[in-house]
Backbone as JSON Lines, residues from 0, in Angstrom:
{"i":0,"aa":"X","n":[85.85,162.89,21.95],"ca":[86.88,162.07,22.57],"c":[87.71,162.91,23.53]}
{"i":1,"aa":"X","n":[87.97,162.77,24.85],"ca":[88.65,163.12,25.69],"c":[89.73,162.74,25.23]}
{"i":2,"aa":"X","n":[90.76,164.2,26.07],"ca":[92.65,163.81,25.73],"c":[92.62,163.23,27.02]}
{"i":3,"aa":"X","n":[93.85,161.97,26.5],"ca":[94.66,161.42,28.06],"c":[95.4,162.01,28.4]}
{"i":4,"aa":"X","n":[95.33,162.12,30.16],"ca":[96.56,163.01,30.81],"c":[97.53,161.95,30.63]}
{"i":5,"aa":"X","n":[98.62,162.71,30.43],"ca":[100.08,162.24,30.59],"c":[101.1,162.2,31.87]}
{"i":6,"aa":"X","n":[100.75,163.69,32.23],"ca":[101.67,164.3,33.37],"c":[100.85,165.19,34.07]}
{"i":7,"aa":"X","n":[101.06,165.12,35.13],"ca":[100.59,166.49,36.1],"c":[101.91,166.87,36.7]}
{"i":8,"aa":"X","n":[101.91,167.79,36.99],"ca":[103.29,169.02,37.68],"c":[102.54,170.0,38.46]}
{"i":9,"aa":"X","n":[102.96,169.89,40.04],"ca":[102.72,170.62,40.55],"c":[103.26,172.06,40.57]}
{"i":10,"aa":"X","n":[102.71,173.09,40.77],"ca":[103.44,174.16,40.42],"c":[103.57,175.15,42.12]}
{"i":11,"aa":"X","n":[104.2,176.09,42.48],"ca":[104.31,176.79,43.32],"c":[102.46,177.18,43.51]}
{"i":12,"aa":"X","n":[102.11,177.72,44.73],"ca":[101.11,178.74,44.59],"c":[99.73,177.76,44.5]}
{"i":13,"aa":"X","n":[99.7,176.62,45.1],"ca":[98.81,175.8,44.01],"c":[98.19,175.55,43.03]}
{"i":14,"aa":"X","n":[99.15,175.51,42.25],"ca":[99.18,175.64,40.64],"c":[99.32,174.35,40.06]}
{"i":15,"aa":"X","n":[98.84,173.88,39.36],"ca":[99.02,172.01,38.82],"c":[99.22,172.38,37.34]}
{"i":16,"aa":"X","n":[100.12,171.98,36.74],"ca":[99.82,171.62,35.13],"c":[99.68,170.58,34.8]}
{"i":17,"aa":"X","n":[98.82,170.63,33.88],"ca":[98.22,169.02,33.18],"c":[98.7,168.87,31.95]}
{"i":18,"aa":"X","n":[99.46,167.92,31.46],"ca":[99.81,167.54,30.12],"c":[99.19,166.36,29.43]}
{"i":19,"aa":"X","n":[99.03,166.79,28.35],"ca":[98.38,165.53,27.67],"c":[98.81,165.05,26.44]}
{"i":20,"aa":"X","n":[98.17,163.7,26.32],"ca":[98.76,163.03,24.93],"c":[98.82,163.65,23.61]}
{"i":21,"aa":"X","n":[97.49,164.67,23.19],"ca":[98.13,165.62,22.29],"c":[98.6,167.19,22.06]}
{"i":22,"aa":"X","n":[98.85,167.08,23.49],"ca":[99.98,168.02,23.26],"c":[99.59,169.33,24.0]}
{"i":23,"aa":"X","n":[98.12,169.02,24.39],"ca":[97.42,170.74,25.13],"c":[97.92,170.22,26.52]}
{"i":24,"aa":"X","n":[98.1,171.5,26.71],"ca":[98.79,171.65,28.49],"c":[97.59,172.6,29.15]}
{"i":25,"aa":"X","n":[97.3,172.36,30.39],"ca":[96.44,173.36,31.25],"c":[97.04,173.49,32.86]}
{"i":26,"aa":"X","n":[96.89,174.35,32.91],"ca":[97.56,175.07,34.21],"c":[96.64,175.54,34.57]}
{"i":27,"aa":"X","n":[96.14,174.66,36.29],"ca":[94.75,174.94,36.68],"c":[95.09,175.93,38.33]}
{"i":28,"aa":"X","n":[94.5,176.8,38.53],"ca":[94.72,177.05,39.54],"c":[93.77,176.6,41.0]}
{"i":29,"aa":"X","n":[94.42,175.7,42.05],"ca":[93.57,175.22,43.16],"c":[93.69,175.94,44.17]}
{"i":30,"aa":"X","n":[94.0,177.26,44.36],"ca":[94.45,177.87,45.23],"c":[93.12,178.32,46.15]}
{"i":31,"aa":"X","n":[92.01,178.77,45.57],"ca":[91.08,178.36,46.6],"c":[90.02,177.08,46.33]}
{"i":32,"aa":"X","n":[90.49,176.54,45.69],"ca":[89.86,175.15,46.11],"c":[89.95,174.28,47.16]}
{"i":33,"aa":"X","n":[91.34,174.44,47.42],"ca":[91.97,174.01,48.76],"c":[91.65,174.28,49.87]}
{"i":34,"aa":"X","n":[90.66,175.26,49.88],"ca":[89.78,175.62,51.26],"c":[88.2,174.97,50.89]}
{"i":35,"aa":"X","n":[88.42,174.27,50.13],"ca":[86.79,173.53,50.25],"c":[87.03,172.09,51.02]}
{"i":36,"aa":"X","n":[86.47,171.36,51.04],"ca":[85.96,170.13,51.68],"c":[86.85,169.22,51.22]}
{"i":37,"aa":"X","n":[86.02,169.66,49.67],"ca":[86.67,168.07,48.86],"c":[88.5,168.47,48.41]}
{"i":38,"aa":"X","n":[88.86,169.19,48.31],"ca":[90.43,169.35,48.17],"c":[91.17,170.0,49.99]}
{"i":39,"aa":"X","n":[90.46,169.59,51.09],"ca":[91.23,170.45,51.53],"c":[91.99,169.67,52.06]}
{"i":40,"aa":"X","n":[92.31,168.56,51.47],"ca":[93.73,167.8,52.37],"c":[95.02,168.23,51.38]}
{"i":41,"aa":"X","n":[94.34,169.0,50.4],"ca":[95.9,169.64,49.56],"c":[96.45,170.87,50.09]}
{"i":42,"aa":"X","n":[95.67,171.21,51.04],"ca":[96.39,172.54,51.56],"c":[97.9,172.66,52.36]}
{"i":43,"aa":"X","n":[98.18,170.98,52.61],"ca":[99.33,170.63,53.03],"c":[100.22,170.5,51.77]}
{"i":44,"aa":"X","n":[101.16,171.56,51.55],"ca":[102.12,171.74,50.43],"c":[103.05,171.0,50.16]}
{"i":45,"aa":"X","n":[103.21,169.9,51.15],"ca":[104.03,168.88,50.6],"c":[103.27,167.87,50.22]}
{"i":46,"aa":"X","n":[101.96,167.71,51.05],"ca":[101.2,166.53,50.08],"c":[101.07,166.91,48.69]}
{"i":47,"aa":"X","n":[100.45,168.52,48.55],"ca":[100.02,169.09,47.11],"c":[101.66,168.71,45.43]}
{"i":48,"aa":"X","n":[102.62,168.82,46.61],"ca":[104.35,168.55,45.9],"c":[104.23,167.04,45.05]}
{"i":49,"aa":"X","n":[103.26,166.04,45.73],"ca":[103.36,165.12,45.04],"c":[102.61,164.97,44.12]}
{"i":50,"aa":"X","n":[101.76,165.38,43.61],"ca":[101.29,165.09,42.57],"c":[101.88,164.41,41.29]}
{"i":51,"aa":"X","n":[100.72,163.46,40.67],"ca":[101.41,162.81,39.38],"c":[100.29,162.22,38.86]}
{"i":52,"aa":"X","n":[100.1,161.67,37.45],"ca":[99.21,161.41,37.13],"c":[99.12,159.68,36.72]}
{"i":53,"aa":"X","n":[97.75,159.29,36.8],"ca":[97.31,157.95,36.83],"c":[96.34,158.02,35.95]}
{"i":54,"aa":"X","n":[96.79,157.42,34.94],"ca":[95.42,156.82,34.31],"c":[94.5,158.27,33.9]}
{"i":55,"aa":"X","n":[92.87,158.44,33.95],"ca":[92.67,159.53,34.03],"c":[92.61,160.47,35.39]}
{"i":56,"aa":"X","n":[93.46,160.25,36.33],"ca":[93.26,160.99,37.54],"c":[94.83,161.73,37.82]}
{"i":57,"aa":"X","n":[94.76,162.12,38.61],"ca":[95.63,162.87,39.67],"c":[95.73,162.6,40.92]}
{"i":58,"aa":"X","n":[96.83,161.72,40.91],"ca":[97.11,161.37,42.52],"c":[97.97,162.05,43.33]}
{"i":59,"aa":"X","n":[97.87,162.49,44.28],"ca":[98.6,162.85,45.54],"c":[98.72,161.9,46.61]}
{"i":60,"aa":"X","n":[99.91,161.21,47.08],"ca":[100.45,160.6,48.09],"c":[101.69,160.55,48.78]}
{"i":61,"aa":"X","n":[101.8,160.84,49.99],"ca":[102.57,160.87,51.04],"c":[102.88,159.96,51.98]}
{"i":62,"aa":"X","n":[101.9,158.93,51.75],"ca":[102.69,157.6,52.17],"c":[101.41,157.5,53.65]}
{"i":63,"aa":"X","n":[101.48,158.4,54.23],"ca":[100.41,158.65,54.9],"c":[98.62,158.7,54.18]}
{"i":64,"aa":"X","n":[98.35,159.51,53.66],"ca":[97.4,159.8,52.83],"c":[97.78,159.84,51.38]}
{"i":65,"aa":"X","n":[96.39,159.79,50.78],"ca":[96.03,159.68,49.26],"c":[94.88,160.53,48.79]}
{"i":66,"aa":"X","n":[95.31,161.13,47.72],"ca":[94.01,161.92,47.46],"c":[94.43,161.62,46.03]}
{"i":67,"aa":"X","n":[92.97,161.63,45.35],"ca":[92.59,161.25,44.04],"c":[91.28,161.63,43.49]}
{"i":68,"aa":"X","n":[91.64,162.53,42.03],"ca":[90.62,163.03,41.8],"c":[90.8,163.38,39.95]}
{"i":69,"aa":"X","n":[89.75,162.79,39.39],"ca":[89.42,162.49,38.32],"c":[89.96,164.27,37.81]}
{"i":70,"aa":"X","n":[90.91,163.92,36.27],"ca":[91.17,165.7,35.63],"c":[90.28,166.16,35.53]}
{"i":71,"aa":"X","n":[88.84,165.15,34.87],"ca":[87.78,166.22,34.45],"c":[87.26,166.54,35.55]}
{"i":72,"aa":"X","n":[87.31,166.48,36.74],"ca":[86.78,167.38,38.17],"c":[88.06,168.44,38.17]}
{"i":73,"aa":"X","n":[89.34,168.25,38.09],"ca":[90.06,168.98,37.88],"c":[89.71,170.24,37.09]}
{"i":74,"aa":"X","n":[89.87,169.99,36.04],"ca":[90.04,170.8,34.83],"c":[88.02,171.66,35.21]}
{"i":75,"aa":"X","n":[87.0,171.24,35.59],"ca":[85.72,171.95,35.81],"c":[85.71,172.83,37.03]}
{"i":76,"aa":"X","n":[87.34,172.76,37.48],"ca":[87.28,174.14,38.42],"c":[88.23,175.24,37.64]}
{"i":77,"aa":"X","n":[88.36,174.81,36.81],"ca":[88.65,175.89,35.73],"c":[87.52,176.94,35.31]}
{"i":78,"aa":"X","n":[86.41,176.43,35.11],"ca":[85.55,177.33,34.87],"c":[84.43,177.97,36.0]}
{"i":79,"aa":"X","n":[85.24,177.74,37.3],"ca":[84.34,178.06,38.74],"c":[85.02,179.39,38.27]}
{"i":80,"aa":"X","n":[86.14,179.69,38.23],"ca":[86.9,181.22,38.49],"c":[86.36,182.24,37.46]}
């Protein structure tokens, strides 16, 4: 059984923490992810500022753009590093 995210928090540095319903926290680092394809509209640090969480995803929006991307794609660049 997967945990539900609760919260995401963006952190300085592109840093995200993920909180969840029981209670494990992960602090993922996107700092070069943000130079790939699929994240590189987070390289804009105020889009990356909004982050928050939905359901099982992570949304970023600025009113302009939206980016959205499932934790467990999140959390599997945890184990790229």
């Amino acid at each position: 059984m997967e945990a539900t995210l609760c919260k995401a928090t963006p952190l300085p540095g592109y840093l995200l923490m993920l909180q969840f319903q029981n209670g494990s926290i992960a602090v993922v680092n996107l700092a070069k992810r943000v130079q790939t394809v699929r994240f590189s509209q987070l390289a804009d640090q105020e889009l990356f500022a909004t982050a928050r969480a939905k359901g099982d995803k992570v949304i970023w929006s600025d009113g302009k753009q939206e980016v959205s991307v499932y934790c467990s794609e999140i959390l599997d660049t945890m184990l790229m590093d």
